[in-house]
Structures are given as C-alpha cells and as structure tokens.
FIFI-32317 format. One record per residue (C-alpha): x negated, y, z. Coordinates in steps of 0.001 Angstrom, whole numbers, plus 500000, padded with zeros to 6 digits. Each point is the difference from the previous one (the first is absolute). Layout:
XYZ/...
END
This chain:
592697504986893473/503242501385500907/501871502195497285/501325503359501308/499526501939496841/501835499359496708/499574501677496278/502921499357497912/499189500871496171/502462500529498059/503583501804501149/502407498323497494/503090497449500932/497646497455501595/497253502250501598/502047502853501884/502397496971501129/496679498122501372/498758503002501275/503223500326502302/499870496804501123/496298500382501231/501039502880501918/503189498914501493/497442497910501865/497833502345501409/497154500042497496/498991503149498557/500186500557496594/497980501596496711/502371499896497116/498017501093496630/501240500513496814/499214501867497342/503107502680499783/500969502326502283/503639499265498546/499602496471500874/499061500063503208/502536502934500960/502611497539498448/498729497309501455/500113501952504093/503652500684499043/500989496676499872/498074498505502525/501353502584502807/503822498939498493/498906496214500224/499293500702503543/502833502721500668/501934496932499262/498233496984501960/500385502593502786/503242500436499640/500999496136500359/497345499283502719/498076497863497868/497054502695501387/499631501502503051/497446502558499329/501383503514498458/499372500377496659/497984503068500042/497610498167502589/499697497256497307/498980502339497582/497446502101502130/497874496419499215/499879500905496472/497930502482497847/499696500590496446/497605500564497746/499083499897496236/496623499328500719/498916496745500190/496753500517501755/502238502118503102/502082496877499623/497859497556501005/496836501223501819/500854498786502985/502537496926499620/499245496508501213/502545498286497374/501263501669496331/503093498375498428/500255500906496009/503092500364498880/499538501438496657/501565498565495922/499077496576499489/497199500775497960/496785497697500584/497339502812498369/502070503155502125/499927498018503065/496411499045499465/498741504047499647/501952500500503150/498387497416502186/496546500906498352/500604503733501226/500667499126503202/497681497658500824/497308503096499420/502126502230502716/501089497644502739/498285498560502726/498238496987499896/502372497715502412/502717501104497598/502179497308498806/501686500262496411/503635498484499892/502192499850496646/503406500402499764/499961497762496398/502865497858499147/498010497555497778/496726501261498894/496714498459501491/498388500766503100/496932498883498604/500093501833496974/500891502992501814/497301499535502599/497510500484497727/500059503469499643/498069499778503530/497406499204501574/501827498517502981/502299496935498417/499914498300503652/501671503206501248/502638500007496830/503471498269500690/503479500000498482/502892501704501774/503080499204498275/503217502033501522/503354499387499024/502452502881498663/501801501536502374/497201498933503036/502003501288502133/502592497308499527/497962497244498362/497143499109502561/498299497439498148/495908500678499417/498790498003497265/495675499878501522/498115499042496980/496779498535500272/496895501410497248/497536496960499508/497689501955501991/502325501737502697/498192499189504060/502436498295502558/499094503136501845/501654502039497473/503192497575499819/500175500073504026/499255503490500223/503250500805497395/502008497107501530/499742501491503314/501001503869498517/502985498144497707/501309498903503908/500225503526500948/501936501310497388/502636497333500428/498953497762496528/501265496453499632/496512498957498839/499218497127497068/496458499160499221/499342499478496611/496820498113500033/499047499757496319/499677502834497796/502682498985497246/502377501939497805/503008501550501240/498608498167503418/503571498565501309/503157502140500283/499583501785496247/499145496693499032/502352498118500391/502855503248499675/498464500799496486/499184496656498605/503921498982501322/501454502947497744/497983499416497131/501315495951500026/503629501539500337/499405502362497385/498682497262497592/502860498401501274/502225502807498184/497633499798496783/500204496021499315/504135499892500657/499941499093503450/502253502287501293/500652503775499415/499078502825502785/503372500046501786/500148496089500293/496068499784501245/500810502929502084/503219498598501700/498237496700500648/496720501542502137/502534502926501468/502989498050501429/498499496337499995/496520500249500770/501253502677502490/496867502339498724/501072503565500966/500130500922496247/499819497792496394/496090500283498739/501224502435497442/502304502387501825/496748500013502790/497719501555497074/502961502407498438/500128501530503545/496882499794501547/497708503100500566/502460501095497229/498882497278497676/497243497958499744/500271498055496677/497050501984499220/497978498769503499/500601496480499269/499222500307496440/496264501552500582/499623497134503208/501051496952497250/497469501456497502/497277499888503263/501284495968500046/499480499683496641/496578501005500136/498830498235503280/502159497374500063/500383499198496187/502633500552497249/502707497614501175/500262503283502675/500852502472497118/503304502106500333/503366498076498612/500816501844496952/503672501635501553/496939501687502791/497671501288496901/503376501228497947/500970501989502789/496576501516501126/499297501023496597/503272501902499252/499695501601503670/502655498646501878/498957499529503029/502584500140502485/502410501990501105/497537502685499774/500064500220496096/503735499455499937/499569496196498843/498163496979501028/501214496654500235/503787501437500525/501145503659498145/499900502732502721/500293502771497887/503225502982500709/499963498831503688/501088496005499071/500104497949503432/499242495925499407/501509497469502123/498750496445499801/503226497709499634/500403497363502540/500701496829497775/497923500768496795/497280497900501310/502063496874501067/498611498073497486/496250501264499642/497663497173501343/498058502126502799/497235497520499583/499130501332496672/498442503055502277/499195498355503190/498136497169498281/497311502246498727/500029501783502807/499099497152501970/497316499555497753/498154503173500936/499995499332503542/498760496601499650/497169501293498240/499113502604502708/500339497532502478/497772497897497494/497629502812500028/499421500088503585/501769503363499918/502729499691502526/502156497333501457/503922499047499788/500675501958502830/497950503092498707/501508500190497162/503661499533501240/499185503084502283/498592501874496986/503400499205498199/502400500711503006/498328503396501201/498650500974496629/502633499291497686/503287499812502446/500129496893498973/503340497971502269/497697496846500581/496807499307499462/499143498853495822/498621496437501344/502808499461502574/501874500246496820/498406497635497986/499885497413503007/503528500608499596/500260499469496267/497847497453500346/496471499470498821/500323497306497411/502847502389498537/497058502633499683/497514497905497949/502842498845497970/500855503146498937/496169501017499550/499612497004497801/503528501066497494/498458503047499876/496844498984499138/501201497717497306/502033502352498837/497804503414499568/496367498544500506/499390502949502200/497327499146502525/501698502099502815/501947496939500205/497822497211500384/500711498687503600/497097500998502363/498726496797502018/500674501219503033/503618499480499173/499714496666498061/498046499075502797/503415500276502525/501880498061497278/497654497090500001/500112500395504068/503398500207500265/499802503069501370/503185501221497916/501373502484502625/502760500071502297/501968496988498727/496833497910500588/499127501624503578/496900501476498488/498978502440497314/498571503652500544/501248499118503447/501027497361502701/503582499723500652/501852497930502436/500011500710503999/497891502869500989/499036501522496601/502937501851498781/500482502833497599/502968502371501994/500020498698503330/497598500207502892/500308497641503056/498723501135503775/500765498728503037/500543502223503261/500290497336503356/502706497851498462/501383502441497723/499582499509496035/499970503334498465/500991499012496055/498657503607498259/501467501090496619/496939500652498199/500438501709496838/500275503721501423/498614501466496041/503400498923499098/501986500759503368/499882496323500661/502644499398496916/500628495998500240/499408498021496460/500431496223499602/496834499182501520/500324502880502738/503121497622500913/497910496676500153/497308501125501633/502103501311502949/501871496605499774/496581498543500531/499110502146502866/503334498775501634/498859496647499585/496341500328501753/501539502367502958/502606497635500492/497718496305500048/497744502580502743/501172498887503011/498596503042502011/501940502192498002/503209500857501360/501557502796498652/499378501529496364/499265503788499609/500186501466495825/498868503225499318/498890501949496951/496285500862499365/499673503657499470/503016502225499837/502728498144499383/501829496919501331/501120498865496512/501688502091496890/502015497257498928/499261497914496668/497588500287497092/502200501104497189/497892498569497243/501733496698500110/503268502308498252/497634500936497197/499667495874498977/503219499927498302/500970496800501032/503138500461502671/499004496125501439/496725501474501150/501871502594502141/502159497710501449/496969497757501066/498315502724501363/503286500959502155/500291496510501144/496413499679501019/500308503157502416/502979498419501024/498575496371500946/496975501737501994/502161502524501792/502598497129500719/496883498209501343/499382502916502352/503542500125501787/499670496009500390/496091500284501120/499924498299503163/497995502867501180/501334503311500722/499034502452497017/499271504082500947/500397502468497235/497506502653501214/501317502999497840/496905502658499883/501422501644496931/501740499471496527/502637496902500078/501980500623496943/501977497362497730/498217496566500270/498049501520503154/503071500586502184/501205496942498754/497045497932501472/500453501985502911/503555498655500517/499072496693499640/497883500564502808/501285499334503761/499102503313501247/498970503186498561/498054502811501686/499165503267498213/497969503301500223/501066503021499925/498925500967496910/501490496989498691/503301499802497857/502115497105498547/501635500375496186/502114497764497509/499258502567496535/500262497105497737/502888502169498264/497348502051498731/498570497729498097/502980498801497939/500082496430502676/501680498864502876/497806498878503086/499208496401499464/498251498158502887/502928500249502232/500519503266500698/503896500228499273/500604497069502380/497678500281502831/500906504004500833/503476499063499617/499764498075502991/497990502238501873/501619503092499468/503765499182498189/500432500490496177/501653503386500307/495999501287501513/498401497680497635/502019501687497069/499110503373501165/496019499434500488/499622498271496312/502807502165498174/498598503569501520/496842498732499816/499056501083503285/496863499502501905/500190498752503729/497815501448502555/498961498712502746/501930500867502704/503059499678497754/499113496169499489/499721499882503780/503630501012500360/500802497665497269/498992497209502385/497335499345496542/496906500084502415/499841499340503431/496901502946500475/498585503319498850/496356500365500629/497822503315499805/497695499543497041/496857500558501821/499921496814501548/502756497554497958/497763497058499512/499421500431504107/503711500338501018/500389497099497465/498136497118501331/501153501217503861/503492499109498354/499228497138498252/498424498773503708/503306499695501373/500930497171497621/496801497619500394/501069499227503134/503513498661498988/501046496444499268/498378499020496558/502757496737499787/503280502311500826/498822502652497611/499894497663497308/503279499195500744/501627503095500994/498607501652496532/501433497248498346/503639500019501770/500180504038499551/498576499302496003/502559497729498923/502907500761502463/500168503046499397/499109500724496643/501505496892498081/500446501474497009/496627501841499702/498712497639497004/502870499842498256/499742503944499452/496289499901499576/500738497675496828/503060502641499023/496803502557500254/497714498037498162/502013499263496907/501329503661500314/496119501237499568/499608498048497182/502902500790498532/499249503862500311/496708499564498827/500207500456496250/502247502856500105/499261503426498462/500275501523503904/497106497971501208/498046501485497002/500959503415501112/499578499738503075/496494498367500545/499199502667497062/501022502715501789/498013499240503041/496962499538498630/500122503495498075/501715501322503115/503177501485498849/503416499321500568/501590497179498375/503098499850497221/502211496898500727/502042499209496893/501811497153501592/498696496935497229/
END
C-alpha cells in the first residue's frame, strides 16, 4: 500500500507542526481537533512556519500551495474517512488516546494504518483499543520536526513487517532520519535515556553531588550538550519539569521504583514550577530574569557520575534486543543534539571507567538502576574497554574512525572532516584521527597528492571550546600543541596537501588550511581569525603562519577587525591559488589536484621540506610562544565572557582580568 492520504488528530505544538511537515511533502492532509480555536491557531502558525522556510529557500513550493493540501475539521469521522495512515498527536494520556483510536477504528477504512505520536507510553497497550494491533505502530516526532528529523518507529508486539515497511517507506518521503525501535519498552530510546540522564543529575543535586549551576556547566560547556539537563527542561516547550515528572512516574510503574522521580523533580512538580512557563523551575525566571550557565562551575563535577548511568540504559536496550550502538548514537545525535554520539563517549571514557562508577554507585545507594548490565561487564572481561584498547562500542584504528572519512579518487586521497553537526569543530581526538589518516594516505603508495575537505557545510569552524571550560590551563596548552604537531606534520608531509575550502574556515579551520600547500576555495567560501571574540588569541598557528603569507600589518588587520575574507579577496592575497563556482567544487578540485600526481614524488618531498624550514625557521618557536600564551589566557575572566556570550548570543563585556 502506498500512503497518499494522512489524518493528523490533534492540532496542538506537536500535531499542527507534523501536519506541516506531511504537507511540505506533497501529501494531503486532514488535521482534526476538537476546537475551532485550535485549529484556526494552529493554520496561523503553520502558514508563518512556512512563510518563513520560504523565505530562506529551505522550500520551494509557495506557502499558500502548501496549505491548499490541508483541511480542517472538528469532526473526527470527516477527518479520517478516507486516509490511508492517522498520526495521533493528542496529551499523553493512555485512556484519552485509547477512546480516540477506538473511534476511529469504527470510521476509517479498513487498510487504515494507526500511528502514535507517544513519547513513552506503549504501543501495545495502546493498540488494544483496536481490533487491528498488526496495523498499530509508534511514530515518535521530535519538537520542532521541522528541524529535528529523527523518527523514533516503535514496534507493538503484534505490529506486521508490512505495516513497519509500509511507514518506513512514507517516513522517507517526508525527509525523517528513521530509528527502529524493535521492542516495545518505556520511553523506547531517545526519552530514555534524556529523562533517566536528568533524573541521575538531579539526584545528583539531592545527595551533595553538585548543585544545578555546577551539573549544568559540566554537560553545557564540557560535555558540549547544547544546554545543561536542567536549563533544557526550564526552557523547553516553556517548561517541562512537569513532562518529565508524569514520564518518571510511567518508569516507576513499568520499570519499578528505583525509576521514581528524585525528590528536587517531585518538590518542584508539586509546588508548580515548571519552567519558565510558571516563572520558576530549576532556575527563578520570574520579572523577566535571564540565566546564564557559567563556564567553570563545573570544572570539578565528575561527568561520569551522569554518563555512567547513562551508559547503563543503553546497554540494557541493546541487551534487550532493542537497538544497536549505532542506533542509539543516531537516536542521541539527531534526537537530542547531542555533539557525539553517548557510546563514542564512553569508548572514550573508557568502559572499565563505566562499570567502576556503576559499581561506587551501587555500593553506595543500593539503587538497582546501577547494577552494571552484562552486556557491559561483558566488554570489560573482553577487553573491549573502548578507544584506548582499539575496541569498545566501536573499532578504532585504520579505517574505522569517528571524524574523518577516507576515499580515494585515481591517486588522490581525499581526507574528509566529518563532524558537519558541529561544523567540523576539531577536539583532541578530531586531531588524532586526522594524524592517523596522514599516516595510512601517506604508507599508500598510489596516493600522491592529499585533498581535505569538510563534510557538509563547512570546511572547519576552528576548535571545540569545551576544553576552556576544564579549568586546568595545562590542558589548553596540550590541546594547542597537539593542533600544532599535526598541522606541522602537514607542511613537512612528503605529499603535497590541498585545502579544498567549500565553506566556513574560521580560527583553527583557516589555520589547518595554512598548513596546507595549497588552498582552493568556493565562492561562497570565506576565511576568518574571530578568536578575539571569544576572550582568546588563535592558537594552532594562526599568528605565525598568516604573518608570512600576508605581512603582520594584514595579519593585524584581519584578527584585530575581525574581518572575514572572501574568496576572491584571499585570491588577491596570494592565500589560494583558485576560486571555483560552487556547483561543481569537488569537480574543479580533483582536475586541480591532477596536475600534481604527475610531479616528482622524491623532489616534492624535498622541495616542501627546503621551503618549510628555510623559510619559516622560526615557525615553532612562535607556535610554542602561542601555546603557552593559550594556556596562559585560559583561566581568565575574558575567556568566561566570551565563550558565555556566544553561546547565549550576545555581545561580550571584556573586563581585562
């Protein structure tokens, strides 16, 4: 069966928002709900959602032409008489949602497939108000669709394959990043592991582990999560203290009381604070109070008091048969806007680390949310400990990397920044993994020239900040030298190295791209130094390398003013040798790169070296000045500003300390 027809009950946040997405790609579209009001309200917003998508080309189609594709109705019968899928969208109430699918399984037809828009209750509970469970499945979108794609599929124990292809193949055409969750379990994966996560941090709070600022500070600026766990539920949908309260009472009861809400949750949802909503939640809100998340007050929190338990969840859904590591990293990433994926991270912490902590906690509370699933004491007695062991979650070593992807085009290597969620931002083991690449391109004997380039829409925006909220200056400086031994590695390759700038190269970006023997750009593309903004100095050779391509007067000009270099700008610069129309870069790139497979491998070697140390003698002695600089910088009340500032994207108030 193919869908062409979709009823959409329920016109609130989630359903009119659904509802637009179904008909942004061409499927007509019932939306029911019981108030005129509501559904007037509800066509308002949906024509200014697309007003503006149409307005910055992210549609193509008119607005009004979207909305000729949907009607309105209050009756429910109108709604779905003739519709081939219905997606529920209604409170998060099982016995409501259960009247609603009874209803209209008595006035739709009988191919009809029932979808629910549930966060966390069952599929199979839910399908039980029909007669047709193998036509019942769980469509979990993600607030705002529009900009989180992610489709949590959630299997009922009696939901057909037919019914899961059928919806897989419709998720496709409405653009979804799809996740199958196989097993019908409580809060299935993303609210899972996103509610169970804030509950540990806010028992956390209760039992002295930290306060809200400190646990906030520590997920915000050193987990790099977009937001801390409890400024996420002060501000989203307004507040939803009360949300995750009602889903942790739903764990107590399915999954058992070590679930129940931390007291600090059950204090607030009693006395009504919510969220910024009510005027309090976690943080005061009230007479128009803004919150800011300092950078430092989580230096000292131990991240794997959170990530630990975490872990734990996953394990057990993987356990379960529910979904796999990769699954669930996707869930995380495209779900939650999550900067890596939550079992990339504990590879990285390491798994052993992870059961350790499971175990003091255990000993400690009793709770049985922290005994250590077997899947991950299984790993430990492997060996399979993560990253530092070349196996965890993942493989690592040649060919199985996190942030970089490897191809190979004739002889050319094409090394591709691959972290484009976070505008392929380099972190410590960004850095080692391109060091690695290096390594594997250069022992390939076919390979003769090396081409980087960014996945997505940038080349590279510079550094991941998070390593200033550590509080430990030595960790900066390590950090500054380790961009600076892989980008020294690059100008002494004995292979020549093409920057292939498509877009974005600012701060650590344009520095690689210095390194680099050549650079080539779009036109869209532009080069910046705005470290300045940030309270820091560039640190990966930026104040040494420009210098000698441009003269320090220029090089003072572009990072004091700030200023942005196009592309044609850089040309004149003598900073890249071509512009390329945007249409066809990667094209125009590899018929450059061409022209250098052909030269002398032996005499490059050398002449890269010759120009590299001839030329630039003192290059390393001001990449150490740089280093020590950053970490000297790095504890200052500026840096705090500044990174501050950014992330609640206003203008910064330099003190000078």
């Amino acid at each position: 069966m193919e869908i062409k027809n979709v009823a959409v009950i329920g016109a609130g946040s989630m359903g009119h928002a659904i509802a637009e997405v179904v008909a942004m790609h061409g499927f007509k579209v019932n939306l029911m709900d019981i108030s005129e009001e509501q559904l007037k309200k509800a066509l308002v917003k949906i024509e200014d959602g697309l007003r503006k998508s149409y307005e910055k080309k992210y549609i193509l189609e008119p607005p009004e032409k979207v909305i000729s594709r949907i009607t309105t109705t209050t009756d429910i019968g109108e709604a779905v008489k003739d519709a081939d899928l219905v997606i529920e969208a209604v409170p998060e109430i099982l016995d409501l949602k259960k009247k609603i699918f009874s209803e209209i399984e008595q006035k739709c037809p009988q191919h009809t497939i029932f979808a629910t828009n549930t966060s966390s209750l069952s599929i199979t509970k839910l399908s039980e108000a029909t007669n047709r469970p193998d036509k019942f499945i769980g469509m979990h979108f993600f607030n705002p669709p529009k900009i989180l794609k992610l489709l949590e599929i959630v299997w009922g124990e009696k939901t057909s394959e037919n019914t899961i292809k059928i919806v897989e193949d419709f998720a496709k055409k409405i653009d979804r990043i799809i996740i199958h969750v196989r097993k019908d379990v409580p809060g299935f994966i993303v609210n899972r592991i996103f509610v169970t996560m804030s509950n540990e941090a806010s028992w956390a709070v209760e039992m002295g582990e930290g306060s809200i600022e400190e646990i906030d500070s520590a997920v915000k600026y050193r987990l790099g999560l977009p937001m801390g766990l409890f400024e996420l539920h002060d501000v989203l949908g307004g507040g939803s203290v009360d949300v995750s309260y009602h889903v942790l009472e739903y764990y107590r009861k399915t999954l058992g009381e070590t679930y129940r809400p931390s007291p600090l949750f059950e204090r607030l949802f009693k006395a009504g604070h919510y969220g910024k909503k009510t005027g309090k939640g976690f943080y005061d809100w009230s007479e128009g109070k803004t919150n800011e998340v300092p950078l430092r007050a989580g230096a000292n929190f131990d991240l794997l008091r959170l990530i630990a338990p975490a872990v734990n969840e996953a394990a057990w859904l993987i356990d379960k048969g529910v979904a796999n590591a990769e699954e669930i990293d996707l869930a995380v990433l495209h779900g939650l806007n999550y900067p890596r994926g939550l079992l990339r991270m504990a590879d990285d912490f390491g798994i052993d680390k992870i059961v350790q902590k499971l175990n003091e906690l255990y000993e400690k509370y009793g709770e049985d949310r922290y005994r250590a699933n077997r899947v991950l004491k299984k790993m430990v007695e492997e060996g399979k400990l993560g990253r530092k062991t070349g196996e965890g979650f993942y493989k690592y070593g040649p060919g199985n990397y996190e942030f970089v992807k490897l191809e190979k085009v004739g002889n050319i290597g094409v090394l591709r920044l691959n972290r484009p969620r976070r505008a392929n931002a380099l972190n410590m083991t960004f850095l080692k993994e391109i060091d690695n690449a290096l390594t594997v391109l250069e022992e390939d004997d076919e390979v003769r020239v090396v081409v980087v380039i960014g996945e997505g829409k940038n080349f590279c925006a510079g550094a991941d900040i998070s390593m200033f909220a550590s509080g430990r200056p030595e960790l900066v400086t390590e950090f500054s030298q380790t961009g600076h031994k892989v980008f020294r590695r690059i100008e002494m390759y004995p292979k020549p190295v093409i920057a292939a700038i498509h877009g974005a190269a600012v701060g650590g970006g344009f520095e690689l791209a210095l390194a680099c023997d050549l650079r080539v750009m779009s036109k869209k593309a532009f080069l910046g130094l705005p470290e300045l903004n940030l309270g820091i100095i560039p640190g990966w050779g930026g104040t040494q390398r420009l210098a000698y391509y441009v003269g320090v007067s220029k090089l003072k000009e572009i990072v004091l003013l700030k200023k942005n270099i196009d592309a044609e700008t850089a040309k004149n610069l003598g900073l890249v040798a071509e512009v390329f129309p945007e249409e066809d870069f990667m094209e125009k790139v590899i018929e450059f790169a061409k022209n250098l497979t052909e030269l002398p491998p032996v005499a490059v070697k050398y002449l890269k070296k010759v120009i590299t140390l001839g030329t630039m003698p003192n290059l390393e002695t001001g990449c150490l000045v740089e280093s020590e600089a950053s970490g000297d910088i790095a504890l200052t009340q500026d840096v705090a500003e500044g990174i501050q500032a950014f992330n609640y994207h206003r203008k910064p108030k330099f003190v000078g300390r």
